[in-house]
DSSP file (Angstrom, degrees, kcal/mol; ACC not computed):
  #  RESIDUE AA STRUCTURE BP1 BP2  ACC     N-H-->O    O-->H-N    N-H-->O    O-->H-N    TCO  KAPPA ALPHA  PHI   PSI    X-CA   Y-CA   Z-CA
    1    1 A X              0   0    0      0, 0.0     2,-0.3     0, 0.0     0, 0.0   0.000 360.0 360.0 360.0 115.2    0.0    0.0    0.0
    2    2 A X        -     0   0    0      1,-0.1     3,-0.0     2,-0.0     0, 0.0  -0.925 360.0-138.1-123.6 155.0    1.5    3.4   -1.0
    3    3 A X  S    S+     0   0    0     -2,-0.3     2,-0.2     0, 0.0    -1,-0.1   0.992  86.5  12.4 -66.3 -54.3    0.5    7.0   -0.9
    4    4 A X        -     0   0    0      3,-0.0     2,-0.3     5,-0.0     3,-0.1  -0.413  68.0-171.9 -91.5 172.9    1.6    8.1   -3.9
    5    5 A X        -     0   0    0     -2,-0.2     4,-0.5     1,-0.1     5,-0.0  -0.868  44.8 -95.1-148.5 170.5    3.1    6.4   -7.3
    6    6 A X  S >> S+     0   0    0     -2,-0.3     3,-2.3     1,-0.2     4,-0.6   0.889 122.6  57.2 -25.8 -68.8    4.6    7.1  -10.5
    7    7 A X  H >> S+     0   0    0      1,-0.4     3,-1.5     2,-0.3     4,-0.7   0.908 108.0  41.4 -69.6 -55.8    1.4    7.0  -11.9
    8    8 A X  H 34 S+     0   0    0      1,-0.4     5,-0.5     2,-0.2    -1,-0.4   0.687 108.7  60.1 -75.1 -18.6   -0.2    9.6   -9.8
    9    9 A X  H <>>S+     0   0    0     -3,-2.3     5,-3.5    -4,-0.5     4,-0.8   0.793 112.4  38.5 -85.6 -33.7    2.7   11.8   -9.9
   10   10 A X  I <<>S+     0   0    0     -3,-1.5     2,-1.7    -4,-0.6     5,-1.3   0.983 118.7  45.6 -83.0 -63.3    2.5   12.1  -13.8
   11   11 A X  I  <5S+     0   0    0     -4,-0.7    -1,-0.2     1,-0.2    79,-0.1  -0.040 136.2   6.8 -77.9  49.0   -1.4   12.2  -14.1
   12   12 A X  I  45S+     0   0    0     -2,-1.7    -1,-0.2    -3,-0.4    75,-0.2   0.377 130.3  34.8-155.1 -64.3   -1.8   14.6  -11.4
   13   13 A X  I  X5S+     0   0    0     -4,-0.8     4,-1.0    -5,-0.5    -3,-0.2   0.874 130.0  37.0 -76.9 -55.4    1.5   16.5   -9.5
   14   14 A X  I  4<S+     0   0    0     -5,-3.5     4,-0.4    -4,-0.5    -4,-0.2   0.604 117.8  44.5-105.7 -15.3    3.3   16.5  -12.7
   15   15 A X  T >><S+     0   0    0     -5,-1.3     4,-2.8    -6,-0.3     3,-0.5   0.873 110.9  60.4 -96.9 -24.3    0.3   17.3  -15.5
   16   16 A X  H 3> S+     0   0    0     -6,-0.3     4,-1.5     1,-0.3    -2,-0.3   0.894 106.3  44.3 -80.5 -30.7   -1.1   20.2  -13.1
   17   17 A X  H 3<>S+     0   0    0     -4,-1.0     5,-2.2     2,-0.2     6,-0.8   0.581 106.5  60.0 -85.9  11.9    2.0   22.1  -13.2
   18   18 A X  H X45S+     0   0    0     -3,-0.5     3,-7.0    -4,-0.4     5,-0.2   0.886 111.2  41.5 -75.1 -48.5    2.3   21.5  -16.9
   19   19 A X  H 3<5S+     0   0    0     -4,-2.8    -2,-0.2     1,-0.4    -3,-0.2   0.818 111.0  55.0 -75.2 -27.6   -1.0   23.4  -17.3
   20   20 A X  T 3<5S-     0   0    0     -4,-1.5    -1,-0.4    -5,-0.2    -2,-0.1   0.291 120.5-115.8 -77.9   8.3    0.0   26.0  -14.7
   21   21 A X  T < 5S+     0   0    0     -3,-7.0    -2,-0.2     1,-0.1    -3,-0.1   0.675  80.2 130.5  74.3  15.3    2.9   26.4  -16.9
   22   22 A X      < +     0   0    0     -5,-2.2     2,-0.3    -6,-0.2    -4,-0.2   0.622  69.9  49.7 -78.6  -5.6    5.5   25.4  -14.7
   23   23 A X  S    S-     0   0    0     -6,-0.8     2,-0.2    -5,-0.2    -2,-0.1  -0.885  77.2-140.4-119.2 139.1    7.0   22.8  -17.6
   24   24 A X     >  -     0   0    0     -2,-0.3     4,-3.2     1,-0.0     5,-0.3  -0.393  35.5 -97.1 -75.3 168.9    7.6   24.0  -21.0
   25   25 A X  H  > S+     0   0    0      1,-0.2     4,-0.9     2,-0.2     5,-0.1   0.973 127.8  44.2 -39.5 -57.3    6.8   21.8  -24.2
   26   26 A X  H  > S+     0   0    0      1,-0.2     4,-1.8     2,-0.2     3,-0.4   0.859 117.6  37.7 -43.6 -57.1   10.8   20.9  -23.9
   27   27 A X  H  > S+     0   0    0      2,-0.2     4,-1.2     1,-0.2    -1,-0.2   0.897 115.7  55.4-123.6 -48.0   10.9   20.4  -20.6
   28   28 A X  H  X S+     0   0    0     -4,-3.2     4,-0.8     2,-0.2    -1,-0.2   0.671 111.5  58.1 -30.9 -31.0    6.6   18.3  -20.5
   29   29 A X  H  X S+     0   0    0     -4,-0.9     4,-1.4    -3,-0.4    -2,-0.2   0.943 101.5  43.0 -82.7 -55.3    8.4   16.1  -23.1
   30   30 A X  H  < S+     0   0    0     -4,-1.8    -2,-0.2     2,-0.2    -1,-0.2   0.520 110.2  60.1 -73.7  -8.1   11.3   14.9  -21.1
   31   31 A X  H  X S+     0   0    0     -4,-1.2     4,-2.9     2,-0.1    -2,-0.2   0.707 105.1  53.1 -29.2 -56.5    8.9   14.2  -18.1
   32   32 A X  H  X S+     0   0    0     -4,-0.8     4,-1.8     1,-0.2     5,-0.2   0.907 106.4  49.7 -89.9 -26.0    7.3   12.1  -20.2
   33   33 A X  H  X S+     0   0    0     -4,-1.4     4,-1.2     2,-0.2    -1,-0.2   0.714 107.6  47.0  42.0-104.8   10.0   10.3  -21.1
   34   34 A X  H  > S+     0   0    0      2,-0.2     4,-1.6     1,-0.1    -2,-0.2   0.758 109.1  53.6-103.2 -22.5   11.4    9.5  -18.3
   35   35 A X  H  < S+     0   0    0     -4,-2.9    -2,-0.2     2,-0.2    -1,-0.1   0.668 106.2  61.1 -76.3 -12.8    8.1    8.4  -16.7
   36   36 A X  H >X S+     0   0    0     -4,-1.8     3,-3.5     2,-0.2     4,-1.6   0.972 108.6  45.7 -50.3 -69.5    7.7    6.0  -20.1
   37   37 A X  H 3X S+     0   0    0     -4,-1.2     4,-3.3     1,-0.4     5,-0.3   0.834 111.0  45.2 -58.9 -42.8   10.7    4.4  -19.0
   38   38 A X  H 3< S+     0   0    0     -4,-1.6    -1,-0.4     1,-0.2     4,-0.3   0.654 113.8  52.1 -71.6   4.3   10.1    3.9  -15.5
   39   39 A X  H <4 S+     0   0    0     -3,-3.5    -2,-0.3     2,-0.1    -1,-0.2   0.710 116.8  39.7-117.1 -17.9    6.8    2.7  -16.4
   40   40 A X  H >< S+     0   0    0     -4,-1.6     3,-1.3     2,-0.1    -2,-0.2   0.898 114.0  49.4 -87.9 -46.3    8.3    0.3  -18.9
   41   41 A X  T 3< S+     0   0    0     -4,-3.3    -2,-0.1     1,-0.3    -3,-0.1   0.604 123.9  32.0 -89.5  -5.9   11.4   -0.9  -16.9
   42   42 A X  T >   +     0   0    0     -4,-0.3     3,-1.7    -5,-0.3    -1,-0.3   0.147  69.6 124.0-132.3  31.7    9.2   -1.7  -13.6
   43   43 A X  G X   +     0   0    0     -3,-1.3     3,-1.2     1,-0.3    -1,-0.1   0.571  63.2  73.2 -66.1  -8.2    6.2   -2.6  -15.2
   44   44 A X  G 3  S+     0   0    0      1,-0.3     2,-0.7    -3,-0.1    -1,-0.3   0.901  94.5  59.4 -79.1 -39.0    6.8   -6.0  -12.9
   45   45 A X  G <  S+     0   0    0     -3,-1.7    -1,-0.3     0, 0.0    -2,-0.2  -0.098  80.5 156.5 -98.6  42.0    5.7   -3.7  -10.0
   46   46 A X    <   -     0   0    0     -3,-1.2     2,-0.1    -2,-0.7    54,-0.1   0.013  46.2-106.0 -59.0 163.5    2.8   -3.1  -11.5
   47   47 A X        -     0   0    0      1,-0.2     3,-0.1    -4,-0.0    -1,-0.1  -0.612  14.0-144.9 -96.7-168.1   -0.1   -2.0   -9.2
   48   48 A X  S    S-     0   0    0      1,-0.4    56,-0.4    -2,-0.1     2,-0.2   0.450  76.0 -42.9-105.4 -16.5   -3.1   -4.4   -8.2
   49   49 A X        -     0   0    0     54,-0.2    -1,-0.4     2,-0.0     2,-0.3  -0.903  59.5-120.3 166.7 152.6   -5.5   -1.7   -8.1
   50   50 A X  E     -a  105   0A   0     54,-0.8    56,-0.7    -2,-0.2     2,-0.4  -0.877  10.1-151.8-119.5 165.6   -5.8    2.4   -6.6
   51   51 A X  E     -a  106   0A   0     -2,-0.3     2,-0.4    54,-0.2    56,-0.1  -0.911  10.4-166.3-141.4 110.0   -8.2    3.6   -4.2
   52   52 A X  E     -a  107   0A   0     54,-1.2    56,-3.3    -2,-0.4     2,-1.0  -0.852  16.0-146.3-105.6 121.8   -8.9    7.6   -4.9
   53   53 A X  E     -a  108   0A   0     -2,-0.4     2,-0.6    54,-0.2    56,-0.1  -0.724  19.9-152.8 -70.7  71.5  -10.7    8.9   -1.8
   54   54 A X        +     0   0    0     54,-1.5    56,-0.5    -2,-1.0     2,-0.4  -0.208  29.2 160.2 -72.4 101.3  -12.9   11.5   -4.0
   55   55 A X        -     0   0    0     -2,-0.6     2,-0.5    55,-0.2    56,-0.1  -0.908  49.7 -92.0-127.5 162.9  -13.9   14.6   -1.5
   56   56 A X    >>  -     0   0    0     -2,-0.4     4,-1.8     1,-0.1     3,-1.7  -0.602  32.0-121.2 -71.8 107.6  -14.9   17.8   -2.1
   57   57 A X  H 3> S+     0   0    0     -2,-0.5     4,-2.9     1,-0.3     5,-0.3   0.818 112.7  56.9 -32.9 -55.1  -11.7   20.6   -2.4
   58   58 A X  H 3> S+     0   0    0      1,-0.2     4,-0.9     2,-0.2    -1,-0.3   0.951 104.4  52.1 -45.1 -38.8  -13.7   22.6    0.7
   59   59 A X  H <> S+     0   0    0     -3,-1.7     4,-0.5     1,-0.2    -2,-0.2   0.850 108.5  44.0-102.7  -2.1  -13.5   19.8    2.5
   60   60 A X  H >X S+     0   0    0     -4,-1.8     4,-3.4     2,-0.1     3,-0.8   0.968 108.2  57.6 -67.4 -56.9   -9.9   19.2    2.2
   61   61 A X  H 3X S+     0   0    0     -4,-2.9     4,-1.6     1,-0.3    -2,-0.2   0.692 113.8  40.2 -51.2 -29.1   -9.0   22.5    2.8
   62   62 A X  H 3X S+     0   0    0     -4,-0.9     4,-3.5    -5,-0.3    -1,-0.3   0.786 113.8  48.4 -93.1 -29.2  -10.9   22.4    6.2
   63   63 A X  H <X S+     0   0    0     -3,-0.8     4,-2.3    -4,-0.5    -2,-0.2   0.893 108.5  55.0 -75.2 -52.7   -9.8   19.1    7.0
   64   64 A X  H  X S+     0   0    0     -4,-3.4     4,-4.5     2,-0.2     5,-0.2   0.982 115.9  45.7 -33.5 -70.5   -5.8   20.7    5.9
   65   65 A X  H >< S+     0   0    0     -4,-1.6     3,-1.3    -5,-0.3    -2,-0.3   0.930 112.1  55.0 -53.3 -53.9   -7.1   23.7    9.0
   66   66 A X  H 3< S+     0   0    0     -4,-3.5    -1,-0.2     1,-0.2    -2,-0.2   0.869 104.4  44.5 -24.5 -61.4   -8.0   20.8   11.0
   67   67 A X  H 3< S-     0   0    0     -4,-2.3    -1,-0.2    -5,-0.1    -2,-0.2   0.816  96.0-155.4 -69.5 -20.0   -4.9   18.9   11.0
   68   68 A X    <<  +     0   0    0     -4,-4.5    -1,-0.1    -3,-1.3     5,-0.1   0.241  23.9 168.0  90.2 -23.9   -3.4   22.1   11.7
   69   69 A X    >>  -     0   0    0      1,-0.2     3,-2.3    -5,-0.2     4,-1.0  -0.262  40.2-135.9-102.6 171.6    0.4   21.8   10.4
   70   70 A X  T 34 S+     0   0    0      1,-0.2     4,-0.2     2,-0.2    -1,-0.2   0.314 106.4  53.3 -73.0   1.7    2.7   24.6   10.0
   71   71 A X  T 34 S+     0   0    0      2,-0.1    -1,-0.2     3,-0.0    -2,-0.1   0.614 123.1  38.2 -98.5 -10.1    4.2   23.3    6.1
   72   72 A X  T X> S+     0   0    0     -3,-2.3     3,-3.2     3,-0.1     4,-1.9   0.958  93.2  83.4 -89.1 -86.0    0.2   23.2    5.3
   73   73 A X  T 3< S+     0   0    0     -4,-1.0    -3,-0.1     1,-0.3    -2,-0.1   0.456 115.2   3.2 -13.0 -62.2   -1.4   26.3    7.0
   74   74 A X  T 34 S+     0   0    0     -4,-0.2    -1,-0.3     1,-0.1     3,-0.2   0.385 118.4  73.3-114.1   6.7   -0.7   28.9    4.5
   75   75 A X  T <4 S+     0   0    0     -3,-3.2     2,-0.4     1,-0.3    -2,-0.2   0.847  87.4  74.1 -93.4 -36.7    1.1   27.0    1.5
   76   76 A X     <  -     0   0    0     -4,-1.9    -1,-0.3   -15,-0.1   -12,-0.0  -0.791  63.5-175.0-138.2 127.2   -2.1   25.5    0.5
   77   77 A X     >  -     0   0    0     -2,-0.4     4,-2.4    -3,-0.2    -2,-0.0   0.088  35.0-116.5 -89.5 148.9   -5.0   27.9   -1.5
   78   78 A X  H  > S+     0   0    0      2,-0.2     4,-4.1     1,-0.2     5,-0.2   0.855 117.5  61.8 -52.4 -47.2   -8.5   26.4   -2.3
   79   79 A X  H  > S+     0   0    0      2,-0.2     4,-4.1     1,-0.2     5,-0.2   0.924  98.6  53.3 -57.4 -38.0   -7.9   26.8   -5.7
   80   80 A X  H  > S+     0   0    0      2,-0.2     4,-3.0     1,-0.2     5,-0.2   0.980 113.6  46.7 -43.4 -63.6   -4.8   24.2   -5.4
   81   81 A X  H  X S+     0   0    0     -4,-2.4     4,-2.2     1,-0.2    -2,-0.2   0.908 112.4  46.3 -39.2 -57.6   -7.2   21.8   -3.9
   82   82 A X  H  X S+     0   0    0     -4,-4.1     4,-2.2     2,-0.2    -1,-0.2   0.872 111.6  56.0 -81.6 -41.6   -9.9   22.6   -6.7
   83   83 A X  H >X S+     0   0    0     -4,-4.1     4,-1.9     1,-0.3     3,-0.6   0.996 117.0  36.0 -42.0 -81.0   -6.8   22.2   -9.6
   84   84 A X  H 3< S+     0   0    0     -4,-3.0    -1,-0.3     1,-0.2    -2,-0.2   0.756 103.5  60.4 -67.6 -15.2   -6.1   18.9   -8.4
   85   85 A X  H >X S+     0   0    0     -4,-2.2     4,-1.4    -5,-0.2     3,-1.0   0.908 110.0  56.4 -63.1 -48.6   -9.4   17.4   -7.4
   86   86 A X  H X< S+     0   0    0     -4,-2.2     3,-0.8    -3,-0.6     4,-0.4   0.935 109.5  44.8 -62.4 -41.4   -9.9   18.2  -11.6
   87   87 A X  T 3< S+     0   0    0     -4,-1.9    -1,-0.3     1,-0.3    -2,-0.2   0.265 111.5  46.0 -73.0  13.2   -6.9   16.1  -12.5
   88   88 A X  T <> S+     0   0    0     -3,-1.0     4,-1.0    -4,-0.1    -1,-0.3   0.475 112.9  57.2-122.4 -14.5   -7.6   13.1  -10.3
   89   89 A X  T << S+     0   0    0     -4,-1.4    -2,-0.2    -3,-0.8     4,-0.2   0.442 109.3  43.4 -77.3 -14.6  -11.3   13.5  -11.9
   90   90 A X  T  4 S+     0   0    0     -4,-0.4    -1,-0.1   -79,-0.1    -3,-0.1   0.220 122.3  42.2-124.0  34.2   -9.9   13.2  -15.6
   91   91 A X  T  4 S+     0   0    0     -3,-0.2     3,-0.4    -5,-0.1    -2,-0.2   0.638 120.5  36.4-111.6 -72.8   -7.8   10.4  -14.5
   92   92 A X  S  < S+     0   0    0     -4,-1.0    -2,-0.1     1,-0.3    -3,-0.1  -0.066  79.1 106.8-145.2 -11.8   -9.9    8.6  -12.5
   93   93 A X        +     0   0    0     -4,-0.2    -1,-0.3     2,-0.0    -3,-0.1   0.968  68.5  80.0 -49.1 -68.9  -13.4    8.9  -14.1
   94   94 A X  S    S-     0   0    0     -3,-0.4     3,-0.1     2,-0.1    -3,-0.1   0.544  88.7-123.6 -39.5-174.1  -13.3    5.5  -15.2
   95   95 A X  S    S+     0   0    0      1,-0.1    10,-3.6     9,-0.1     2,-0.3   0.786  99.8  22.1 -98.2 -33.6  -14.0    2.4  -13.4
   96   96 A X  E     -B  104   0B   0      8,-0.3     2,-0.4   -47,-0.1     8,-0.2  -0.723  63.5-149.2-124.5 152.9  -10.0    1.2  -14.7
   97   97 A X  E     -B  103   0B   0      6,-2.0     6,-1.2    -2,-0.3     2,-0.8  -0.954  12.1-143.8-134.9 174.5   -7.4    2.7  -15.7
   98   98 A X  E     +B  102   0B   0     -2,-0.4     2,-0.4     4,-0.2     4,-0.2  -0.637  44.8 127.8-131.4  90.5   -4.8    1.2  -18.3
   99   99 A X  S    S-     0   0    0      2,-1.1   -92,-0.1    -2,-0.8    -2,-0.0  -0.774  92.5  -4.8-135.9 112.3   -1.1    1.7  -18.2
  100  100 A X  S    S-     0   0    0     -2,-0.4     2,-0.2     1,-0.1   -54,-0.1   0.867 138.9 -44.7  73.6  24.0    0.9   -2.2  -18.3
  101  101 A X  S    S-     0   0    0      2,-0.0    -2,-1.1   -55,-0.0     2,-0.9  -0.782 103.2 -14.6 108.8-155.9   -2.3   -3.5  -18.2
  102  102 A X  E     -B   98   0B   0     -2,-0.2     2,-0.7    -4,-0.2    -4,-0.2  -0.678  44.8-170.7 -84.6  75.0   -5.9   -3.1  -16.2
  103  103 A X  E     -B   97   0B   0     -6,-1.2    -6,-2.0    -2,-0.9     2,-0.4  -0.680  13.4-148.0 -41.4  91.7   -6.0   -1.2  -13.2
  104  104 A X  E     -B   96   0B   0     -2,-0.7   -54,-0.8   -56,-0.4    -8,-0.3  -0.611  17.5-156.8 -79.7 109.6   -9.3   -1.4  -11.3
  105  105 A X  E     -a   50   0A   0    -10,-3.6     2,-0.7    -2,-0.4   -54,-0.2  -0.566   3.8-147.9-128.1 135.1   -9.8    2.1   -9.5
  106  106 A X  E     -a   51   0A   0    -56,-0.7   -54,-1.2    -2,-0.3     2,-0.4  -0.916   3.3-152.6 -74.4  62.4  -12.1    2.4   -6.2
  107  107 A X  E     -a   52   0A   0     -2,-0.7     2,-0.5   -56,-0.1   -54,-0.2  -0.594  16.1-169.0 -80.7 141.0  -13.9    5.8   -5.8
  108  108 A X  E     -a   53   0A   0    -56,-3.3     2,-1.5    -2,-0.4   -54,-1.5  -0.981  32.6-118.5-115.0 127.6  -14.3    5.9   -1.8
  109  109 A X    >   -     0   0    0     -2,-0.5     3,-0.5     1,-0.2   -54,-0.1  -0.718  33.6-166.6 -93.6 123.4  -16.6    8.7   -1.4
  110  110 A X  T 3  S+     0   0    0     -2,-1.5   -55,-0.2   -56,-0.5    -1,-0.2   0.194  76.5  73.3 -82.2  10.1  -14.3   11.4    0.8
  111  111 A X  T 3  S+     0   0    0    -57,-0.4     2,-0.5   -56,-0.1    -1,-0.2   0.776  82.4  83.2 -93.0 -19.5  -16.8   13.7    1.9
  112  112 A X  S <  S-     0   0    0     -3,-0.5     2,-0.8     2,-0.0    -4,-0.0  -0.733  83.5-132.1 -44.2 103.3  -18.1   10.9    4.6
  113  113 A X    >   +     0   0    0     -2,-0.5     3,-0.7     1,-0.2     4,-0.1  -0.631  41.4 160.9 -63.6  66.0  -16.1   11.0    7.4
  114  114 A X  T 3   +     0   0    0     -2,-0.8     3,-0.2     1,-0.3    -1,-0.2   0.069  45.5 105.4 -60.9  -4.4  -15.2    7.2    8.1
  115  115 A X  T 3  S+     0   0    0      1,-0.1    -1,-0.3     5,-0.0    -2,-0.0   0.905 103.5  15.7 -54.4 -44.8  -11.9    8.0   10.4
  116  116 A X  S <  S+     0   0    0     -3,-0.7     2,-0.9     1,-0.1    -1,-0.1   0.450 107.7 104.5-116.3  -6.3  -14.1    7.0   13.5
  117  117 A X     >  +     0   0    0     -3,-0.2     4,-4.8     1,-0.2     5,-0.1  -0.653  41.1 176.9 -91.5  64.7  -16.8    5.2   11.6
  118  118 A X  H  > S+     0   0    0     -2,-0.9     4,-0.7     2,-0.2    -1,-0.2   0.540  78.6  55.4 -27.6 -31.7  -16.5    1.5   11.9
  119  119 A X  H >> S+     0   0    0      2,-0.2     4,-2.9     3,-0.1     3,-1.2   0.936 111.7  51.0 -61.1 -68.5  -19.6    0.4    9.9
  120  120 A X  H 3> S+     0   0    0      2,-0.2     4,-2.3     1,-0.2    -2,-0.2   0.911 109.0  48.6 -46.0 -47.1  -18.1    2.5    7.1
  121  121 A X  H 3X S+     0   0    0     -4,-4.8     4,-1.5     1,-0.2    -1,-0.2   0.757 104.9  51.7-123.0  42.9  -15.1    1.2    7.2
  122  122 A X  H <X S+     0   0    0     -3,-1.2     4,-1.4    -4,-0.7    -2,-0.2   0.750 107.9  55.8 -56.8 -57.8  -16.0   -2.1    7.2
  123  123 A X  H  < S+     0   0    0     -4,-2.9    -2,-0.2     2,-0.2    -3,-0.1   0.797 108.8  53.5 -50.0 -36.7  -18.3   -1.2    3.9
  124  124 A X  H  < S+     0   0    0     -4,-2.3    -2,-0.2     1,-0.2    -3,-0.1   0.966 110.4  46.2 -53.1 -76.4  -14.9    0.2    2.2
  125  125 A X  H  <        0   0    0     -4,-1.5    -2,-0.2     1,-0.3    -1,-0.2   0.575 360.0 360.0 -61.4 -21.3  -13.2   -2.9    2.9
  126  126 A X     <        0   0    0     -4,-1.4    -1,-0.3     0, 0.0    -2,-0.1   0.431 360.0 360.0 -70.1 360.0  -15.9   -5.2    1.6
C-alpha cells in the first residue's frame, strides 16, 4: 500500500503544473520520457488496483485547517485543492485505468467522514 506512485505523480502533480505552466513543451516532453521508462522498466511492479478517496476541495482545505500543520497552514490555497481534485477527476473517471495492463480504481466517497466510523469502514473494505 503506498500513498503516492509514479502514476499519480504524472497524471496529477506533474500534468497540473504543466497546465499552470510550470513545464515548457521541452521540458513536458522529457517528463514524459522518463516516466515511459520507468513505467516500462518496472512494469513488474505493476499496481493491483488504486483507491482515490474522491472529497470535495472545501473539504480538504478544512480538514488541511483541521490537522493544523505549519508546512500546510498557508502553503495551501482552495484553488490548489480545486486544480487537483480536476486532475484526479480526468484520470480517475473511469472504473479502470490502463497503463501495463488493467488497473481497477475504487472511488471511496471522501466527503463521509469514516476516520471513527466503523460500519463505514468495514463497507470500504468489503
Amino acid at each position: 500500500m503506498c500513498e503516492r506512485s509514479v502514476l499519480s505523480d504524472k497524471h496529477i502533480f506533474a500534468l497540473n503544473g504543466h497546465k499552470a505552466g510550470f513545464f515548457n513543451e521541452l521540458e513536458w516532453a522529457l517528463y514524459n520520457d522518463y516516466f515511459n521508462f520507468l513505467v516500462d522498466k518496472f512494469h513488474a511492479n505493476r499496481m493491483d488496483g488504486i483507491i482515490y478517496l474522491c472529497a470535495d476541495p472545501e473539504i480538504c482545505l478544512k480538514r488541511l485547517q483541521k490537522r493544523g500543520r505549519d508546512e500546510e497552514k498557508d502553503a495551501i490555497q482552495l484553488q490548489y485543492l480545486k486544480d487537483i481534485h480536476n486532475r484526479h477527476e480526468e484520470w480517475l473517471q473511469d472504473t479502470v485505468v490502463t497503463v501495463n495492463g488493467d488497473i481497477p480504481v475504487l472511488i471511496v466517497d471522501g466527503n463521509i467522514d469514516f476516520e471513527v466510523d466503523e460500519v463505514r469502514q468495514r463497507e470500504i473494505i468489503s
